[in-house]
N, C-alpha and C positions, 0 to 999 in steps of 0.2 A: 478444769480441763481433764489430765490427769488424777485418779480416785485411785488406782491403788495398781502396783508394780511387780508381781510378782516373778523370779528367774532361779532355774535349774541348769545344770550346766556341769557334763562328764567328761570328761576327756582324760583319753588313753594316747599316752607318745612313747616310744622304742624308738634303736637304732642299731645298724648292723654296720661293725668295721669289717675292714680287707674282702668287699665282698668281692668275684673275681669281675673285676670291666671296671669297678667303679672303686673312688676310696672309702665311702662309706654311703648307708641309705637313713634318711631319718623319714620317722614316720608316722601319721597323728590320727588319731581320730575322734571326734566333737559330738558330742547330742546335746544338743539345748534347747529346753523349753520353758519358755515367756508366756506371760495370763496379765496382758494389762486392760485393766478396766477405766473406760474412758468417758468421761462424764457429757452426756449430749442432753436433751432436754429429758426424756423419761429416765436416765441414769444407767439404763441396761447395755446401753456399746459396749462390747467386748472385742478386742484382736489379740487370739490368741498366736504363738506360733512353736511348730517343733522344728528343728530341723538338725540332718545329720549331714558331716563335713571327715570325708577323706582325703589325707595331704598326704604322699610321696616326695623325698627330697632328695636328688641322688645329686653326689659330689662325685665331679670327674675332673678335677684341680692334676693339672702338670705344671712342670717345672717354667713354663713360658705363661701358662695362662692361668686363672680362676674361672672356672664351667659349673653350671648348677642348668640341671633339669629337675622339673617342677610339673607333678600330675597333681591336677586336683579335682574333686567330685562334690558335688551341694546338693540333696536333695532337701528343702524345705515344703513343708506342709503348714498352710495359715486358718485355719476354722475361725471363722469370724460370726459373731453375732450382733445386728441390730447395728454392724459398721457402717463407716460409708467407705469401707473395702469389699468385698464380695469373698466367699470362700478359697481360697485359689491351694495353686501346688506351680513351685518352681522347681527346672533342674536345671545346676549349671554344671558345665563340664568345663576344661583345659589345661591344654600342657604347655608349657614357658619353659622358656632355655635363654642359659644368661652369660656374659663373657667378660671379661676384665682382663687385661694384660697387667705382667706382672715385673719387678724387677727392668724398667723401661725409663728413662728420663720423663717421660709424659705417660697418661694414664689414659685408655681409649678403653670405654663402657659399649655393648651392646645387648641388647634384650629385644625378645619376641615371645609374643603367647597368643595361642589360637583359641578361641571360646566358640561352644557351642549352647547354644541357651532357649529354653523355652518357659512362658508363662500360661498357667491354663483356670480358668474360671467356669463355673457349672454350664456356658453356653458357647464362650470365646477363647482362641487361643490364637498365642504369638510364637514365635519361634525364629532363630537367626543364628548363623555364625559367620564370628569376624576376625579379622586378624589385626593387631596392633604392633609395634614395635618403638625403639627408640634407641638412641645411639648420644653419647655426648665423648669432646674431645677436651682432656685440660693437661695444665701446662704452669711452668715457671718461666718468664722472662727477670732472667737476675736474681736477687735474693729478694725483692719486696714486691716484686707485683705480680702473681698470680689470677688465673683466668680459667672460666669456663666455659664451652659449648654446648649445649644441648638443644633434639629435636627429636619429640615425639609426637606418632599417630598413636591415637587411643580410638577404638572404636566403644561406646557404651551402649546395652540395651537398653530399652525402656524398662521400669521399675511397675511392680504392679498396679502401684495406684496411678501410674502417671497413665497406666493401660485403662486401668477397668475403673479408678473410684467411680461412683456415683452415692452422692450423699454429704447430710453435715457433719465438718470434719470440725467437732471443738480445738483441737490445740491450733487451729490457721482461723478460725472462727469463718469459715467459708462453707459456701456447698459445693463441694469440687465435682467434676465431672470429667471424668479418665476420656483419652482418645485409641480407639485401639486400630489404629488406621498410623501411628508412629511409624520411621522408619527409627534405624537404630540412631545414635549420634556420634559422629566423628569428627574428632580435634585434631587438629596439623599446627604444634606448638614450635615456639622457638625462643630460646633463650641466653643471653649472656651475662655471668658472674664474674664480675671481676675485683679483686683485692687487693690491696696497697697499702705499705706502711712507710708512713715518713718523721723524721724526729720523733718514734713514741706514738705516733698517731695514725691508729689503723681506719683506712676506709673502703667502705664496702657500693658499690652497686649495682644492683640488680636489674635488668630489661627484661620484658618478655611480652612478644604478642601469640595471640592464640587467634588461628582462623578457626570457627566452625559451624560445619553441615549439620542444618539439622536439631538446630540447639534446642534442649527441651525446655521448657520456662513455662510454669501459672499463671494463667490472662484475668488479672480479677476485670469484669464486665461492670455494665451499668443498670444489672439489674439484680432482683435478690429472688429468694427461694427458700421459707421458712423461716424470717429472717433475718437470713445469712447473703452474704455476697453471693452471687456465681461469681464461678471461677473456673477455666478449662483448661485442661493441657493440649498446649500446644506446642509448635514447633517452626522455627526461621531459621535461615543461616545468619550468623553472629560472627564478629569479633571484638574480644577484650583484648587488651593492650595495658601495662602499666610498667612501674617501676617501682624500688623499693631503695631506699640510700640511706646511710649509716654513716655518722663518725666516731671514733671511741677512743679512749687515752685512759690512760692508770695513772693516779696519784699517790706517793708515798706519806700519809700522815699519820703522824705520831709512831705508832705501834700498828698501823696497817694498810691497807691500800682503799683508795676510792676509787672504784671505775663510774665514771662520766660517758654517757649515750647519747648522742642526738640523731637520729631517728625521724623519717617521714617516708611514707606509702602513698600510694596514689593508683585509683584504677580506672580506667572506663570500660562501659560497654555498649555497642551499637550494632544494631542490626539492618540489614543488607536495604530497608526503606528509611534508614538514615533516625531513626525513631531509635529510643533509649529500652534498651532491657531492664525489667523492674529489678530493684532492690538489690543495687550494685551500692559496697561500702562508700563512705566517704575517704577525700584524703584525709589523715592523719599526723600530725606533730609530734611529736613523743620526746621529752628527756626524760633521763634513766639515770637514779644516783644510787650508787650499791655502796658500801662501806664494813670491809670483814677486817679486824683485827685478829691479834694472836691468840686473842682471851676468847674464839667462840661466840664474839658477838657478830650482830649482821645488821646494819641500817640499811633499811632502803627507802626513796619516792620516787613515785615516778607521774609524771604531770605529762599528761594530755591533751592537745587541741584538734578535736574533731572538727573539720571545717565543715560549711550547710551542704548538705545536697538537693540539688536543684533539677541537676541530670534524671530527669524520672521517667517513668511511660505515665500516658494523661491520664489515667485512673489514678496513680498515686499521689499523696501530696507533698511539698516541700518538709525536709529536715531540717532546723536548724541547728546553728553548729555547741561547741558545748567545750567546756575544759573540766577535767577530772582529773584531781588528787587524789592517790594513795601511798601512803606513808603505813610504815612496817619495822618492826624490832624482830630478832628471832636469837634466842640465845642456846649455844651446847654445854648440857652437862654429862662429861662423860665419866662415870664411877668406876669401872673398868674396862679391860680387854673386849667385854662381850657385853658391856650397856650401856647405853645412852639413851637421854634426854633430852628433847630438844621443848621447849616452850614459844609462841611465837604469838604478840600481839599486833595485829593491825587495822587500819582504818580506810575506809573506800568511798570515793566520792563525797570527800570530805570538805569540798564547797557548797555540798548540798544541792548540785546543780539539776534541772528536768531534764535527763539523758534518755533521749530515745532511738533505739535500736533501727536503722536504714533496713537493713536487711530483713526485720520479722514483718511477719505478714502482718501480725496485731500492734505494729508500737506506737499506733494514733492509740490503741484502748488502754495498751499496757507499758507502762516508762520503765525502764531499769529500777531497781533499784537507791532510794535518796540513801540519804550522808548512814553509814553503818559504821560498826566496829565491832572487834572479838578477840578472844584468847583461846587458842589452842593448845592442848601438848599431847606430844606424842613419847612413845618408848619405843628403843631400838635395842632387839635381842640379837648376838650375834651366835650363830650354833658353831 
């Protein structure tokens, strides 16, 4: 797929205290350029990219609030050879401004950022500006149960390949084919966190649906092109919708603690003909056993059940489901004030199970990784 990876990457950051209006300005600036060679059938794809990134940060924090205004500037340049991206040049612009109350029994967040954005190819161009925001409200009822509200609009543009690709794209093993007829996409999310502890035992869970206009998504087809699938970007109104729940407890043994996890996720997604969006996760099981004593040491496993997925669009095929083992040691050795060692062996998918990834475009060709293991160590300088 990928042959070879190459990145450069500059960056200059300053800051100005007591400037007059504001409490301070931080301020950045990025050049980075990437040369990745990407292996298609004659071996010459290349997508190169430069691009420069100005960030302004002005704090205007009083005694009631936390205020942050936020400029920032992207222009990228892509030279592409023998891709299946076309040459292009993006520029994004936008200013965001952020609020937090302060010193308040409850905590009320608001945020807003305006974007101006353009994508331009040797014959086609795009161009849009949108506005987003988002606001959440939380809170203590008592000492144990804690809650959150949240609700954001995110407007997204389209990305260039989902504008312009045309061509075989090795790392998706597709011939994709960009639509440059997109409108942007907009999510109108909502969500609730809520927290509770009882005897020792913290639980957590999480809601959230997301309505949205416009959803971009890869249509793989029923036919091929070099052969590779077609595939096209497109675009429906969608909503995902899931949950996320958690329960957790500390154990005292011997000389340290055990934290205990049980753990399940779950998503769906559907679109506005009642038909499934491709390559939405499965639900997931998950316990978690961590074990840190006094000495520096660290056990862990954590055992996984992927349930099948079945929820597909009719181009893709059934998942089935899967449980993965990994088990982990990690020990610290600290020699002084200013070094440490830390050593860490472990083992992944240690049932040996055929684990295939939902969400990649390739995991009918290409399966996770079987049963591995390793040793690591690292060093820790402290200046």
């Amino acid at each position: 797929m990928f042959t070879r990876t190459e990145t450069e990457t500059y960056t200059f950051k300053g800051s100005f205290k007591s400037v007059p209006f504001f409490n301070s300005i931080n301020y950045s600036y990025r050049n980075s350029n990437s040369f990745l060679k990407e292996h298609e059938e004659d071996g010459t794809a290349s997508l190169d990219s430069n691009s420069n990134t100005f960030v302004f940060k002005f704090n205007l924090d009083d005694d009631s609030y936390e205020k942050r205004l936020l400029l920032q500037y992207n222009h990228t340049k892509s030279p592409m050879t023998g891709a299946y991206l076309p040459t292009s040049e993006a520029y994004e612009r936008s200013i965001a401004y952020f609020l937090r109350t302060k010193n308040k029994p409850y905590e009320i967040d608001f945020s807003t950022r305006y974007d101006s954005n353009s994508r331009d190819n040797n014959n086609q161009r795009y161009g849009d500006t949108s506005l987003s925001f988002g606001t959440s409200f939380a809170s203590k009822l008592g000492e144990s149960f804690y809650y959150t509200l949240n609700y954001t609009h995110v407007s997204r543009s389209p990305t260039i390949a989902e504008l312009f690709a045309n061509g075989v794209h090795g790392a998706t093993s597709r011939f994709e084919r960009g639509n440059n007829k997109l409108n942007r996409e907009v999510s109108r999310n909502i969500e609730l966190n809520m927290q509770y502890s009882l005897n020792d035992i913290d639980m957590s869970l999480n809601l959230y649906r997301n309505s949205i206009n416009d959803y971009i998504f890869l249509q793989d087809e029923t036919t091929t092109t070099s052969g590779k699938t077609d595939a096209s970007w497109n675009q429906n109104n969608a909503v995902m919708q899931g949950y996320e729940i958690s329960l957790s407890s500390t154990y005292s043994i011997g000389d340290g603690n055990l934290l205990v996890t049980l753990s399940r996720d779950d998503i769906s997604g559907i679109f506005d003909d009642n038909t499934y969006i491709p390559r939405i996760s499965p639900a997931k099981n998950i316990l978690s056993l961590k074990y840190e004593n006094t000495t520096n040491d660290t056990f862990y496993a954590d055992i996984v059940y992927a349930e099948s997925q079945g929820d597909m669009s009719s181009i893709e095929t059934k998942t089935n489901s899967y449980v993965d083992l990994d088990l982990g040691y990690s020990k610290k050795f600290i020699y002084n004030s200013n070094q440490d060692v830390i050593i860490n062996i472990y083992g992944n998918n240690l049932l040996n199970q055929a684990i295939r990834n939902h969400t990649s475009l390739v995991k009918d060709h290409v399966p996770m990784p079987s049963a591995n293991y390793g040793i690591d160590l690292s060093m820790i300088y402290k200046f």
